[in-house]
N, C-alpha and C positions, 0 to 999 in steps of 0.2 A: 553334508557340507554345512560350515557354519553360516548363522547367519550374519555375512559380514555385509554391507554396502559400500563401503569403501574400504582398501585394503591399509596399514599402518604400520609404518615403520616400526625396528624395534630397536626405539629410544626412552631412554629414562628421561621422561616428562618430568620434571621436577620445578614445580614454581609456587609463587604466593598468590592466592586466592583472597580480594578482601571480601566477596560477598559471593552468594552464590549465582550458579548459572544452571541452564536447562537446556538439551540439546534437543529439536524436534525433527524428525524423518517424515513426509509426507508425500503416502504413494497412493497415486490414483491412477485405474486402470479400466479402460470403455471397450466391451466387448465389440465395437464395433467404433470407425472413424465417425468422429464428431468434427460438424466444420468449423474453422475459427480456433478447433482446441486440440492439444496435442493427445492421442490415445491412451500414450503411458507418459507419467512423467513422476520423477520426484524431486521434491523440495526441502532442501533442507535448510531451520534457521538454527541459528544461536540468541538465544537467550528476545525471543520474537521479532530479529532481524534474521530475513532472508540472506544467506551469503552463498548457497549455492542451488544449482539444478540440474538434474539432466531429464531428457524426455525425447520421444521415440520420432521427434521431428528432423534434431540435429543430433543425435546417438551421441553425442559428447557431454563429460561434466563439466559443467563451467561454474568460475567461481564469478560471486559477485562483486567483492572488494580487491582492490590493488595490492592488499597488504600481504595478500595469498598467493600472491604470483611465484616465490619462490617457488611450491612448490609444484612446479611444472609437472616432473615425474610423478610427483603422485597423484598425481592430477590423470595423468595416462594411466595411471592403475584403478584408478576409481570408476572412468571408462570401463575398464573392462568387465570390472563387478557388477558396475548397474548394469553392464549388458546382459549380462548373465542371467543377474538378480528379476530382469524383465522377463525373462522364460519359466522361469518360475513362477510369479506372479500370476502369469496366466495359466497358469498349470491349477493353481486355486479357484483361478475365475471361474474356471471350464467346471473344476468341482464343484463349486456353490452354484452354479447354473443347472447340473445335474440334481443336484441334490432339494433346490425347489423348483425344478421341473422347468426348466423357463426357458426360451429360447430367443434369438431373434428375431422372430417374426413379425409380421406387421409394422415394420417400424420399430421396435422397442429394442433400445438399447439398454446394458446392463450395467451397473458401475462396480469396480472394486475397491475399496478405500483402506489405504493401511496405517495407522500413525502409531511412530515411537517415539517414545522419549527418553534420556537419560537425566539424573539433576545431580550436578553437583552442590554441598549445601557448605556455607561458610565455616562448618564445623568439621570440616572432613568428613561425613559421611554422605551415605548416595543413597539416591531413590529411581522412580521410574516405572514405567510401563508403554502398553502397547492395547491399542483395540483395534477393532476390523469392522467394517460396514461394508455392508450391500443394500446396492438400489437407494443410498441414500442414509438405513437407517443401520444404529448400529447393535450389532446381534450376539460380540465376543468380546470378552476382556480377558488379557491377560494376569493370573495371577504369579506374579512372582516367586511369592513363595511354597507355592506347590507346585511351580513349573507346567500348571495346568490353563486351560481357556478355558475360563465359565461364561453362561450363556446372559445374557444382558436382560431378555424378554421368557417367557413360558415358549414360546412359539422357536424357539430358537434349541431348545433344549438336545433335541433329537442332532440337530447338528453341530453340538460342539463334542456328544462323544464321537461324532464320527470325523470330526474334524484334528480331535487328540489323538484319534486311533488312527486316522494319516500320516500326520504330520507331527516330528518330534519337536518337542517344545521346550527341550535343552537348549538348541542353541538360539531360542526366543531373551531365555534368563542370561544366557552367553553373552547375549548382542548388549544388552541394559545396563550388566553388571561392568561387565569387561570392557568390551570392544568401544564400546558408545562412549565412557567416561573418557578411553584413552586417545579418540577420537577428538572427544569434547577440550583435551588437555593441551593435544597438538596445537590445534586451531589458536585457544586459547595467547598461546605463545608470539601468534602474529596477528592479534584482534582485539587485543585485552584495551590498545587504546585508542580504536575503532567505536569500542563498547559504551566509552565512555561519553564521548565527542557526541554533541550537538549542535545540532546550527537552525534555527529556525524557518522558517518558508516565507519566501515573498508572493503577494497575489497580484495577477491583474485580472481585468472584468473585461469582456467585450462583448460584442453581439453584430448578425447578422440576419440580414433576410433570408429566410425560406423559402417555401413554396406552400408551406403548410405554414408557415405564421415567422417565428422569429427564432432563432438559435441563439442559446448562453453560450459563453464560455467563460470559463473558470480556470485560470493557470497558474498552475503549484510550482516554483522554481526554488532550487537555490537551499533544500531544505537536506538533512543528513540526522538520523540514520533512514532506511528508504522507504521503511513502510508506513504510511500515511491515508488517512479516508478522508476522502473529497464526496461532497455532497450539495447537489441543487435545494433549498428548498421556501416553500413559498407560502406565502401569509406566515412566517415565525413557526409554524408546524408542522405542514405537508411537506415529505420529501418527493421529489420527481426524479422518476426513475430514468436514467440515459440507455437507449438503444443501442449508443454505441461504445467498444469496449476501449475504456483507458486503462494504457499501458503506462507504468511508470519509467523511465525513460534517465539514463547514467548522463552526470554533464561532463565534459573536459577537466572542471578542477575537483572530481569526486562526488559532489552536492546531486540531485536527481531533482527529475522534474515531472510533472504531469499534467496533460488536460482534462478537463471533464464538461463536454459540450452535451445540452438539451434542447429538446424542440418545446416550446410553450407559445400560445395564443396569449398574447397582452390581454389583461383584461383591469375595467375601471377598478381602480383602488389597490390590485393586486401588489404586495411588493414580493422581489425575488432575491435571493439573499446565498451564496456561497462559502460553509462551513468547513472548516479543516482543521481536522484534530492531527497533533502529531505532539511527540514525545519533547518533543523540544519545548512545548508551551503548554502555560499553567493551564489555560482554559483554551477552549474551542474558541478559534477566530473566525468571526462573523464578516463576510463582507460583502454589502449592498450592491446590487445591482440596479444604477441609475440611468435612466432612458437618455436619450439625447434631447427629446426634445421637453426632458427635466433641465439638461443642462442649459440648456438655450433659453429656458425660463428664467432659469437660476442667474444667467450674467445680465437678462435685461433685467430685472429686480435689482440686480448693482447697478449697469448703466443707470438705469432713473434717476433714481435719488441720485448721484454723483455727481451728474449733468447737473441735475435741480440746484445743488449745493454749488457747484461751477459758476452757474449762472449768478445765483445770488449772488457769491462772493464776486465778483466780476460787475455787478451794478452797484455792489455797497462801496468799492474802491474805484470806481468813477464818481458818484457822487462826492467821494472821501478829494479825490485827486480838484476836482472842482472847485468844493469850496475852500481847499488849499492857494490857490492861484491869487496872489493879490489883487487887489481891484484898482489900483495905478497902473497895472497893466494893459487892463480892459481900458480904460480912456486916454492911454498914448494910441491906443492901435487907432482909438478914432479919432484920436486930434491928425494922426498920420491920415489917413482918410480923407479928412478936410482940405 
């Protein structure tokens, strides 16, 4: 069976390309459930935006942009491959488990990682590949042009002939050459000015009490295309790391949003500072995190002087108004007196 992930229509793709593009398949597989994360899932971007996924939580492909909603039915066919393509997958896992001896046990779960890629390149021609990791590290590259896996490591070596001697690795070249560009072409047709489109991120800063000290938050809104890294960090160098997991998050008019909340103990001098890089901007936006009871310094530092200045001016135009007042005045009021 080839290898396809999603199945494709057979239409003459036919359009203008001004630059190139790169299509990425990213499939990870956990011999056993992990909490908080899905078992199997894959991710697919274009050109290092995320536009689609499925995984073994909600067994459906879903797209990420609006622009792909047409197509619905293929959409229900790609369902059905990655379902497929997931029994598979584990059918490798089970291999490479056996083949460095390793099991479950104690706790130890195993991971299987698969990434492909196709590229289209602004000149009409095409590139691409495919490697495999286990447990993290990676042990297989695909070569293209002998349709073979060579081994990454010494240690590895023993299992990529036995892994070429499983598994035929036509339809690896199949997926890259063929299926993947034609793939890459469709999409292409309803994303091309998705690709383009920027919009920048707006930030806000807040903070809260704990129970352990004080929580940041950092809120990414408003920003398009969606992949974006948000990070705490503090004295201009250390990054702090968050315990808990931010999801990027679709708004109503298309733009995405995200939080990135941490726990930190205030400490004298420390400042804390909220980066985010995205594609939309020249450089990394830096933005300070100011305490309240900075802010509260910061407006009585204006009250003062303002008052000060208030005042003055307020006793130089009483004097000013005084000796304004003719002095015929002053001695009817007291002849009236008399």
């Amino acid at each position: 069976m080839a290898w396809i992930l999603f199945l494709l229509f057979s239409l003459d793709l036919s359009a203008v390309y001004c630059r190139s593009h790169t299509l990425h398949f990213h499939i990870t597989l956990a011999s056993a459930p992990i909490p908080g994360l899905s078992q199997y899932s894959i991710i697919m971007y274009m050109d290092g935006v995320q536009y689609a996924r499925y995984n073994s939580d909600i067994r459906r492909a879903q797209f990420y942009s609006a622009s792909l909603n047409p197509l619905s039915e293929h959409l229900d066919m790609q369902t059905k491959y990655a379902q497929a393509f997931e029994v598979w997958q584990r059918h490798r896992l089970n291999f490479l488990m056996g083949v460095f001896n390793t099991t479950n046990g104690e706790g130890h779960i195993h991971v299987y990682q698969r990434k492909s890629a196709c590229e289209l390149h602004d000149d009409g021609t095409i590139g691409g590949y495919q490697d495999i990791a286990f447990d993290g590290k990676e042990f297989l590259v695909f070569d293209k042009e002998t349709a073979v896996y060579i081994p990454s490591t010494q240690e590895a070596v023993m299992v990529s002939h036995l892994w070429n001697k499983h598994y035929d690795s036509t339809d690896s070249k199949m997926f890259i050459e063929i299926d993947c560009i034609k793939h890459m072409k469709l999409y292409l047709l309803y994303i091309s000015n998705d690709l383009e489109k920027k919009v920048p991120p707006n930030v806000k800063i807040s903070s809260s009490e704990s129970e352990s000290g004080t929580k940041l938050h950092c809120l990414v809104y408003g920003f398009y295309p969606r992949d974006v890294k948000v990070k705490w960090i503090k004295n201009e160098t250390d990054e702090i790391y968050s315990e808990e997991s931010a999801e990027i998050r679709p708004n109503p008019d298309g733009t995405y949003q995200i939080r990135v909340s941490v726990e930190v103990t205030p400490e004298e001098g420390a400042t804390y500072s909220c980066h985010v890089d995205h594609r939309s901007l020249e450089n990394i936006l830096v933005v300070p995190f100011v305490p309240v009871e900075s802010n509260k310094k910061n407006i009585l530092y204006i009250i003062i002087p303002v008052g000060s200045a208030l005042l003055v001016l307020l006793i130089v135009l009483g004097v000013f108004i005084y000796r304004k007042v003719p002095s015929g005045h002053q001695s009817v009021s007291t002849e009236d007196g008399d």
